[in-house]
Each structure stands twice: as structure tokens, then as C-alpha cells.
LUMNU-787862 format. One line per field, with one value per residue: residue in three letters; x, y, z of N, C-alpha, C in turn. Coordinates in steps of 0.2 Angstrom, whole numbers, plus 5000, padded with zeros to 4 digits. Layout:
<rs>
resn <- c(ALA  ...)
neast <- c(X  ...)
nnorth <- c(Y  ...)
nup <- c(Z  ...)
caeast <- c(X  ...)
canorth <- c(Y  ...)
caup <- c(Z  ...)
ceast <- c(X  ...)
cnorth <- c(Y  ...)
cup <- c(Z  ...)
</rs>
This chain:
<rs>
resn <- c(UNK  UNK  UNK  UNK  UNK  UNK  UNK  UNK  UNK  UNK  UNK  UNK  UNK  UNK  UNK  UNK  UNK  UNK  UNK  UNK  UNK  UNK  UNK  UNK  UNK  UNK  UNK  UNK  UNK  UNK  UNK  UNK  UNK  UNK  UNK  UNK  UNK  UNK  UNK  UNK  UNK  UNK  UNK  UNK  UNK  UNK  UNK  UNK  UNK  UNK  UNK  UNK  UNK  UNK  UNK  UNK  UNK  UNK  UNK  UNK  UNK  UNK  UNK  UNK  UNK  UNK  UNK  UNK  UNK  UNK  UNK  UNK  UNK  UNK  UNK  UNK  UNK  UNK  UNK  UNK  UNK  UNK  UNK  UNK  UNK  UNK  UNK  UNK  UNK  UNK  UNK  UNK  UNK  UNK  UNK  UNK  UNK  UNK  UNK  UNK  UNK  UNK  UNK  UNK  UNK  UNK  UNK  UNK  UNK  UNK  UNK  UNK  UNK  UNK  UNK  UNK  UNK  UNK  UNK  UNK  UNK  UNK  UNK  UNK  UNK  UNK  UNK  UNK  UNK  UNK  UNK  UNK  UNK  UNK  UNK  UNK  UNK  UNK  UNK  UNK  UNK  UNK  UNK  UNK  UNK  UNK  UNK  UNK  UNK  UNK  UNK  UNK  UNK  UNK  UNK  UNK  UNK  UNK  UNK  UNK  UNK  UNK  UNK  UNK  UNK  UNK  UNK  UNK  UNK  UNK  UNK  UNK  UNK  UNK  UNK  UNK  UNK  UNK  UNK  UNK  UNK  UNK  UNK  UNK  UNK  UNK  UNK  UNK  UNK  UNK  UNK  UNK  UNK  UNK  UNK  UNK  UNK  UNK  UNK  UNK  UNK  UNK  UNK  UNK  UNK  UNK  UNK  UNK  UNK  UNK  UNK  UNK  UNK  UNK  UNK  UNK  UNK  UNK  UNK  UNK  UNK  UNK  UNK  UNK  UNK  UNK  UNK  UNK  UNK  UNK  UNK  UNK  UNK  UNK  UNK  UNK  UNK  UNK  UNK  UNK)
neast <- c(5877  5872  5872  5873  5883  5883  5888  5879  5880  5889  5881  5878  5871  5860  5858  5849  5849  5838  5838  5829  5823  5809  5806  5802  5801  5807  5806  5814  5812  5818  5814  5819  5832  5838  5851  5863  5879  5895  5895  5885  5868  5854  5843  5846  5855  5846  5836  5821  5818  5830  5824  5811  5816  5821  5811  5805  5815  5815  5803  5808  5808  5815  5827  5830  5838  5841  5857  5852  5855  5853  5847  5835  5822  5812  5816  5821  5834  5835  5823  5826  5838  5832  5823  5833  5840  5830  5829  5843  5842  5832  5838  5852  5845  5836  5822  5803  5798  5787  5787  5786  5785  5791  5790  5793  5791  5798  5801  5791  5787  5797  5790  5778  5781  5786  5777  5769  5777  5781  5770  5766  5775  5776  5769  5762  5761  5765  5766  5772  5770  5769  5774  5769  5763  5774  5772  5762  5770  5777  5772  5767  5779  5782  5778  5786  5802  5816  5817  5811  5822  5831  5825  5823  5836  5839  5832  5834  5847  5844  5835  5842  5840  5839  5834  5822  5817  5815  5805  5793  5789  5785  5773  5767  5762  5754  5740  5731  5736  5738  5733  5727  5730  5731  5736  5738  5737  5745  5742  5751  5751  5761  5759  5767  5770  5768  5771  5768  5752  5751  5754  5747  5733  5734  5738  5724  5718  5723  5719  5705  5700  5698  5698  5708  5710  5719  5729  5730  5742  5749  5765  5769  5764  5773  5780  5771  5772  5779  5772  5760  5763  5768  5756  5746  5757  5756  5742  5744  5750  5744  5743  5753)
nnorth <- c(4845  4840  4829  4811  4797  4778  4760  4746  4730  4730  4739  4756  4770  4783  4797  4810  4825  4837  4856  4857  4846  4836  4825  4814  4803  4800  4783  4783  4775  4769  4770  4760  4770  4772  4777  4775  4780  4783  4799  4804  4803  4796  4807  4816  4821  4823  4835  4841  4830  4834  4845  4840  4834  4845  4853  4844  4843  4855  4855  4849  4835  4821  4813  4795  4781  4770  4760  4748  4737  4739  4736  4729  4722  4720  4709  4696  4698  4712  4716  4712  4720  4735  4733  4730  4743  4751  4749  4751  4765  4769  4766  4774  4789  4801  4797  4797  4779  4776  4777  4786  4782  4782  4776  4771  4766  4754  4752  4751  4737  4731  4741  4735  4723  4725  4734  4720  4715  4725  4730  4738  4747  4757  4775  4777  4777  4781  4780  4781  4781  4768  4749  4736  4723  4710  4699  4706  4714  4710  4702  4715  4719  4708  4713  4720  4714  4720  4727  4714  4707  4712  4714  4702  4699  4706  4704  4689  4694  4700  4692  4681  4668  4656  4659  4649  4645  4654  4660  4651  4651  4664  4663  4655  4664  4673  4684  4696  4709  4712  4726  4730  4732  4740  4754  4768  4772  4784  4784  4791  4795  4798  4805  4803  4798  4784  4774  4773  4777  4762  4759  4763  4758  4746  4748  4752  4740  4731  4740  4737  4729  4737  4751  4762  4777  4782  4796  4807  4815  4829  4830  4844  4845  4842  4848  4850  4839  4837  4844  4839  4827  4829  4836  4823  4816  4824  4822  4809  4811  4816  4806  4798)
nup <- c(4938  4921  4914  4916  4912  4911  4911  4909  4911  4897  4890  4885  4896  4900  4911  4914  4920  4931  4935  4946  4954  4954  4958  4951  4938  4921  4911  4893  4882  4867  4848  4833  4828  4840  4851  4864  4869  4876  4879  4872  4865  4857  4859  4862  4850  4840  4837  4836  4849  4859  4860  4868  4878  4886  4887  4896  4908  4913  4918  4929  4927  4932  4917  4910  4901  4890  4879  4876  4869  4856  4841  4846  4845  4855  4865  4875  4883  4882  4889  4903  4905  4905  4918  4928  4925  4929  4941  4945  4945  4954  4965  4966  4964  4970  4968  4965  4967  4957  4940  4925  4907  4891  4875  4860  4843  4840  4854  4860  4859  4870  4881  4881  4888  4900  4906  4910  4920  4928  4933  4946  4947  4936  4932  4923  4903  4887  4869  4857  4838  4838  4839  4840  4839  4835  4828  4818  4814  4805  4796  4790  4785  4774  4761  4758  4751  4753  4763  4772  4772  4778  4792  4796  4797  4808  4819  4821  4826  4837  4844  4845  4838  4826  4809  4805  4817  4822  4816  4815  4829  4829  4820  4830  4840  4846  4844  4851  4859  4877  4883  4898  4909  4922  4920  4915  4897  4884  4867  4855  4835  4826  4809  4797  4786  4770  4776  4791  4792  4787  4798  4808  4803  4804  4819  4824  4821  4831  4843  4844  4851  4865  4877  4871  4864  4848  4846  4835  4826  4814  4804  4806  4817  4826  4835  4848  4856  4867  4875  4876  4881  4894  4899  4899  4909  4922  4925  4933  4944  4953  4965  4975)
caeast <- c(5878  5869  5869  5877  5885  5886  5890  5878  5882  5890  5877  5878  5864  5862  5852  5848  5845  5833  5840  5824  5820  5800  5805  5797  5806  5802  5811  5814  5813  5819  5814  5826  5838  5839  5857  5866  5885  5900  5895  5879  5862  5849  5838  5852  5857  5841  5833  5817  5818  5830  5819  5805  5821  5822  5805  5804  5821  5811  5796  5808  5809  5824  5824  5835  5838  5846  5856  5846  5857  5853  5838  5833  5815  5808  5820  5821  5838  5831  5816  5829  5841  5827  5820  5839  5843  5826  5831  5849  5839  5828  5843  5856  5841  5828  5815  5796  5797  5782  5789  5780  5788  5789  5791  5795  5790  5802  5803  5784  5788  5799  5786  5772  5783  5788  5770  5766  5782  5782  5764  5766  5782  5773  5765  5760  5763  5766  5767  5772  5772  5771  5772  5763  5763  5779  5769  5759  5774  5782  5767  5765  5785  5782  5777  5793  5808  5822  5815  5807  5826  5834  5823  5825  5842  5840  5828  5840  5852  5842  5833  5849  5838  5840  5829  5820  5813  5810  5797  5790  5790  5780  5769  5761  5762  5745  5738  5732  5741  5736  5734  5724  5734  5729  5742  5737  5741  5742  5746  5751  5753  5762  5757  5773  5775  5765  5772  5764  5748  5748  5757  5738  5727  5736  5734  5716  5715  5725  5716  5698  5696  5702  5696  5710  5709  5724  5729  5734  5744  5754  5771  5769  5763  5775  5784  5767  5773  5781  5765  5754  5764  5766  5749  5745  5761  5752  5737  5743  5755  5739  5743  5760)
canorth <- c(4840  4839  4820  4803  4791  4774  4758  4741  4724  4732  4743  4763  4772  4791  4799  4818  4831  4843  4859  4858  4841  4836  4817  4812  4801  4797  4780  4783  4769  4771  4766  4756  4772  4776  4774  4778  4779  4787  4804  4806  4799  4800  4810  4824  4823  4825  4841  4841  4825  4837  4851  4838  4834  4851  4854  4840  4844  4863  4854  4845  4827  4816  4807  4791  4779  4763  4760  4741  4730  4743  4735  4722  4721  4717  4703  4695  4703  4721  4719  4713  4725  4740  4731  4733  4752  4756  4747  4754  4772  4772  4764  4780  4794  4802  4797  4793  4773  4775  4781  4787  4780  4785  4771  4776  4762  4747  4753  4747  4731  4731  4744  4732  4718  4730  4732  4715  4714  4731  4735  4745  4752  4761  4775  4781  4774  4785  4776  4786  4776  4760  4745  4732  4716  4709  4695  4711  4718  4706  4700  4719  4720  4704  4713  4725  4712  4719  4727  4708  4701  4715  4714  4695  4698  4709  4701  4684  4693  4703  4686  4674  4660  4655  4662  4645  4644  4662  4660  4644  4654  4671  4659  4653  4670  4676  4691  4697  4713  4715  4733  4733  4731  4745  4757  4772  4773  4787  4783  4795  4794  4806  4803  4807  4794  4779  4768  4776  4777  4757  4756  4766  4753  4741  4750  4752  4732  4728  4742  4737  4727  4739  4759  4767  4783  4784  4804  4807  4822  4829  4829  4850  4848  4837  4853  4851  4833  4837  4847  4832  4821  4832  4835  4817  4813  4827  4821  4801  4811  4819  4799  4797)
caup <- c(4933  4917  4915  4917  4907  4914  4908  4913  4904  4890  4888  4888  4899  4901  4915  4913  4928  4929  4939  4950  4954  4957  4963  4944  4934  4916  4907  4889  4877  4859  4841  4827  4827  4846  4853  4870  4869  4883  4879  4870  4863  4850  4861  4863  4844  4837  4838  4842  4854  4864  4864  4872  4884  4890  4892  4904  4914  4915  4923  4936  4927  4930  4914  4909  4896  4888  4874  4876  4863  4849  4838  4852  4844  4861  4867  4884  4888  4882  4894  4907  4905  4906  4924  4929  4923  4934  4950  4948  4946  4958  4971  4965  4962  4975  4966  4969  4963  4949  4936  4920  4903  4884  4871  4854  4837  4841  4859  4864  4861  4876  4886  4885  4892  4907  4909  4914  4925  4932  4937  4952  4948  4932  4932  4915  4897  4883  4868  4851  4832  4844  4835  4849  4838  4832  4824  4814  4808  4800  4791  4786  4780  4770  4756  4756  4749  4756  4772  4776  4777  4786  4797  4798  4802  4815  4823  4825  4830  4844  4850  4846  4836  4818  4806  4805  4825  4824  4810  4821  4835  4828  4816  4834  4844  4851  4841  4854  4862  4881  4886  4900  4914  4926  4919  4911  4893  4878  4861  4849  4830  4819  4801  4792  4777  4769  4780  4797  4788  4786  4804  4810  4801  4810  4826  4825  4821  4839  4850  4842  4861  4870  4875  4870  4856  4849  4847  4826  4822  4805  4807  4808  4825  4831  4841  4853  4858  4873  4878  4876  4885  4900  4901  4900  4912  4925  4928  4935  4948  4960  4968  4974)
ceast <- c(5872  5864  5875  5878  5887  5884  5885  5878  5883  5887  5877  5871  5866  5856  5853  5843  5843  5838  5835  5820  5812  5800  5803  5802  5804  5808  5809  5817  5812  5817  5822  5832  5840  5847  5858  5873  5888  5899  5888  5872  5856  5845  5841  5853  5852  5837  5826  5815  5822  5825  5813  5811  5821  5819  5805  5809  5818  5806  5799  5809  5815  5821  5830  5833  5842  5849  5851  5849  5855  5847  5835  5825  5812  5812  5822  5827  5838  5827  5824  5832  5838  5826  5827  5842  5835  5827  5835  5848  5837  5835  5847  5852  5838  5825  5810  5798  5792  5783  5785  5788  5787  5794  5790  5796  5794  5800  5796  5783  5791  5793  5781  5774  5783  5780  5766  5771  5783  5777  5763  5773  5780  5768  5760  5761  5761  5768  5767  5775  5773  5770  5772  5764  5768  5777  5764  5763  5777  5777  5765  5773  5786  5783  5782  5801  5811  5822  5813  5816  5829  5832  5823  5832  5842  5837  5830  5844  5850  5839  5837  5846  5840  5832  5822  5814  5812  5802  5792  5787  5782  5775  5763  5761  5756  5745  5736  5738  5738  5738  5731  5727  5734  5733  5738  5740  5740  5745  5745  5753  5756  5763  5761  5775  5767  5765  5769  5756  5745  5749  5747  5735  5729  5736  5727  5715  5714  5720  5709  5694  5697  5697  5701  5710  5713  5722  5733  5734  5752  5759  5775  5768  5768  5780  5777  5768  5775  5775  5761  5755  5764  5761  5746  5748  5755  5747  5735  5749  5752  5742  5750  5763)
cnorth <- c(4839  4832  4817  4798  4785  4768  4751  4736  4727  4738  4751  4766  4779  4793  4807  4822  4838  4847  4859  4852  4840  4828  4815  4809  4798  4791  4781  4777  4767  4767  4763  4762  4776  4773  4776  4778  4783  4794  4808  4802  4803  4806  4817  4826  4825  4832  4843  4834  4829  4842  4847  4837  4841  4852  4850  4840  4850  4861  4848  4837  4825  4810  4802  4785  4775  4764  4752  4738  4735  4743  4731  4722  4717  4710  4703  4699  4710  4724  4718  4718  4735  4741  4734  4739  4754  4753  4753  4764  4774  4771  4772  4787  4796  4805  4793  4785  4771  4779  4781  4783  4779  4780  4774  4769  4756  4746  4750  4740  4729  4737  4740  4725  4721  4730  4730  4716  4719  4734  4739  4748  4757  4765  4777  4779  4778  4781  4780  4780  4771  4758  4741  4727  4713  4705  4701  4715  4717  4704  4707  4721  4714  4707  4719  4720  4712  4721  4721  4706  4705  4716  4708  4696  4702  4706  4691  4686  4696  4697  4679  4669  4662  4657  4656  4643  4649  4662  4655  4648  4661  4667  4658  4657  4671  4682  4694  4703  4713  4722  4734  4728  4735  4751  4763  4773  4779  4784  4787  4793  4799  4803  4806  4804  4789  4774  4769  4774  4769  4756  4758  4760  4746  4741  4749  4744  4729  4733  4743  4734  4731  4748  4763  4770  4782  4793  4805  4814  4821  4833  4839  4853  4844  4842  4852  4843  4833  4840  4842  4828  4824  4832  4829  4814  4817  4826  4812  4804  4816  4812  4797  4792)
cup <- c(4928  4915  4917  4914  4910  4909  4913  4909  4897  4888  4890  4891  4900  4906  4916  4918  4927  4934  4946  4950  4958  4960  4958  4939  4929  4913  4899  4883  4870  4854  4839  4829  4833  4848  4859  4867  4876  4885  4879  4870  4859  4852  4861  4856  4841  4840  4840  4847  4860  4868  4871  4878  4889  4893  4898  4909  4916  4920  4930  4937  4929  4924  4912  4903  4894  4881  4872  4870  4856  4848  4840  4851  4849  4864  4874  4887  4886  4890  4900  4910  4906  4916  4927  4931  4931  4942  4952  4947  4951  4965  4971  4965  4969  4970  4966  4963  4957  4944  4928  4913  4894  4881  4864  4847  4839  4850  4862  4863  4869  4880  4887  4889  4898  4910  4912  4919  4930  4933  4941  4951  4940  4932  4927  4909  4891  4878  4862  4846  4833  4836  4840  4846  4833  4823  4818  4809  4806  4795  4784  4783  4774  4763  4752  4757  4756  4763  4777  4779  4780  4791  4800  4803  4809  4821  4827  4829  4839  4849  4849  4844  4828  4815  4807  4812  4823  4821  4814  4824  4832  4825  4824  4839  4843  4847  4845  4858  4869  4884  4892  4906  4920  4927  4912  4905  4888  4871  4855  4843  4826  4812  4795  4786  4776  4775  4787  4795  4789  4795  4809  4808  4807  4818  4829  4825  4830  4845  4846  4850  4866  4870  4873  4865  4855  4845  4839  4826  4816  4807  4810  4814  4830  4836  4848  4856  4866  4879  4881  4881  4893  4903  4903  4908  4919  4929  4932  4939  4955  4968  4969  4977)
</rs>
């Protein structure tokens, strides 16, 4: 068996098997246009996102994945619903309980929640185009009209308040990101548009208190992504 398609609160999940399991389990948590559904998912239809799939089912990963409500810009029944999918993995899988985890621009919203909540069940954090501060990236789509109110709507309907609270709400959020949680991280950036460009400045602002590099490549090298990660994954699995 390939993979699995199963269904928790509405939500589709897929978990894909290596031929040659190592006991290593990676969760995979998607940007704006990640999806699951019955059959498939973003990670499968996109081209190179499989290839990084393969490589990792070659080195032995079991990896799995949500659809998480869609665009759920980090919302409490997102993270929920993540904590969930990795109970009911580790319960059904044989696999070792710290599992490594690759977050992808919307998607490390939800990773750094996990991170406070799942400290010993994390072992690794890979964190590619992240966007880390909700409050930062709304302040920086302000100055793009139509992308401020669709993200408005999104953003209601993923945390079910009216626009009016929400804005409340972010206006007194903590700037503030904490990384340093005792949880290995890397953060990649692939510098493919303006918009990446500004999303880095904003990077370097949030991990200005913090030791981590972030690691900057052009979109010509993004076939070495699954390289990187690996290597990275590799060396927080001496400790089992």
C-alpha cells in the first residue's frame, strides 16, 4: 500500500509508505494552496513536492498530512486537529513518537503552535517561506488593496470572528515570535518573486533575537530541497 486516505472531522488526511520503513515519521503542513481530498493531495499533484515525497519514502519515512480546514491561518481547530491526526498516526503506525515536521508559508503558523504543545513529541522543525507572525503579515498585505480583504475573509472564516474582533484581537497580539523551545529548527527561503523578498525582511526582523540563519536559495535550486531537509532531518535522529 502506497498510501491512505482517511477522513477525521470532515477533514481528509493522507499517510504515504515508504517500502522500507526506518520507524521516522515526518508531519507535512501546507501553505494557502495545500489540499488533501479521497484520492489525492497538493503534495502528490505538484511536481516537484512529489519528487521531495519520493525521496523521503526511499530514505524509509512514513510521511502524513492534513487537509486542516483549508486556509486555517493557524486557528485553534487547525492546531487541534494536527495534535489529533498525530496521536491517531503514532496509535495506527509503528512509529518512533518524535516525529520531524515540515511547515510550508501559512503552514508555520500552525507548526509554532505545535511546538509549544508538542515539545517532546517533536523532533525536528523545518520551516520553508514560513510566515511566523500573523500580526506581520497582515500589516505587510495592508498595502495590497485587494489581497488585505481576501485575506480578511479568509482569515474570519478560518477563526469564525467578525472582522471587527479580529482586527482587536491582532492589533494587541505580541510581536514577538518564540522559537526557542528546545526543538531543532531550519528555515529555508526560496526567493522566487517580490513578494518572498519582502516576506525575508520580515524574517530577519522576527529571528533578529534568536540564533537561527535562515538558508536563501533561487528557485533554480529548489530540486536540492529535499537534500537539505534530509540532511538537516538526519542529524536529530542519533537520539531516539
Amino acid at each position: 500500500m502506497e498510501n491512505r486516505n482517511f477522513q477525521m472531522d470532515n477533514q481528509w488526511n493522507v499517510i504515504h509508505y515508504p517500502k522500507k520503513p526506518t520507524g521516522f515519521g515526518i508531519l507535512i503542513i501546507g501553505d494557502e494552496r495545500h489540499f488533501v481530498d479521497e484520492s489525492k493531495c497538493f503534495w502528490t499533484q505538484n511536481e516537484g513536492r512529489l519528487a521531495i515525497i519520493n525521496q523521503f519514502k526511499k530514505s524509509g519515512y512514513t510521511i502524513f498530512s492534513s487537509n486542516l480546514y483549508g486556509r486555517n491561518w493557524g486557528s485553534d481547530h487547525a492546531i487541534e486537529l494536527a495534535q489529533r491526526l498525530y496521536q491517531q498516526v503514532i496509535r495506527s503506525e509503528i512509529l518512533n513518537n518524535k516525529v520531524h515536521v515540515i511547515a510550508e508559508g501559512m503552514g508555520a503558523l500552525v507548526a509554532v503552535r505545535l511546538m509549544e504543545k508538542m515539545k517532546g513529541q517533536l523532533r525536528s522543525v523545518v520551516l520553508v517561506n514560513p510566515i511566523l507572525s500573523l500580526k506581520k503579515h497582515i500589516e505587510l498585505e495592508k498595502e495590497h488593496k485587494f489581497f488585505y480583504k481576501k485575506l480578511m475573509r479568509e482569515l474570519t472564516a478560518a477563526h469564525m470572528k467578525d472582522q471587527v474582533t479580529l482586527e482587536r484581537e491582532l492589533q494587541n497580539m505580541d510581536d514577538d515570535v518564540n522559537l526557542d523551545l528546545g526543538i531543532p529548527i531550519k528555515i529555508i527561503n526560496v526567493m522566487s518573486s517580490g513578494k518572498s523578498y519582502n516576506q525575508s525582511k520580515l524574517l530577519q526582523q522576527i529571528l533578529v533575537k534568536t540564533e537561527i540563519s535562515p538558508t536563501y536559495i533561487v528557485p533554480e535550486k529548489k530540486q536540492q530541497l529535499g537534500n537539505m531537509i534530509k540532511k538537516f532531518f538526519n542529524q536529530y535522529e542519533k537520539v531516539l
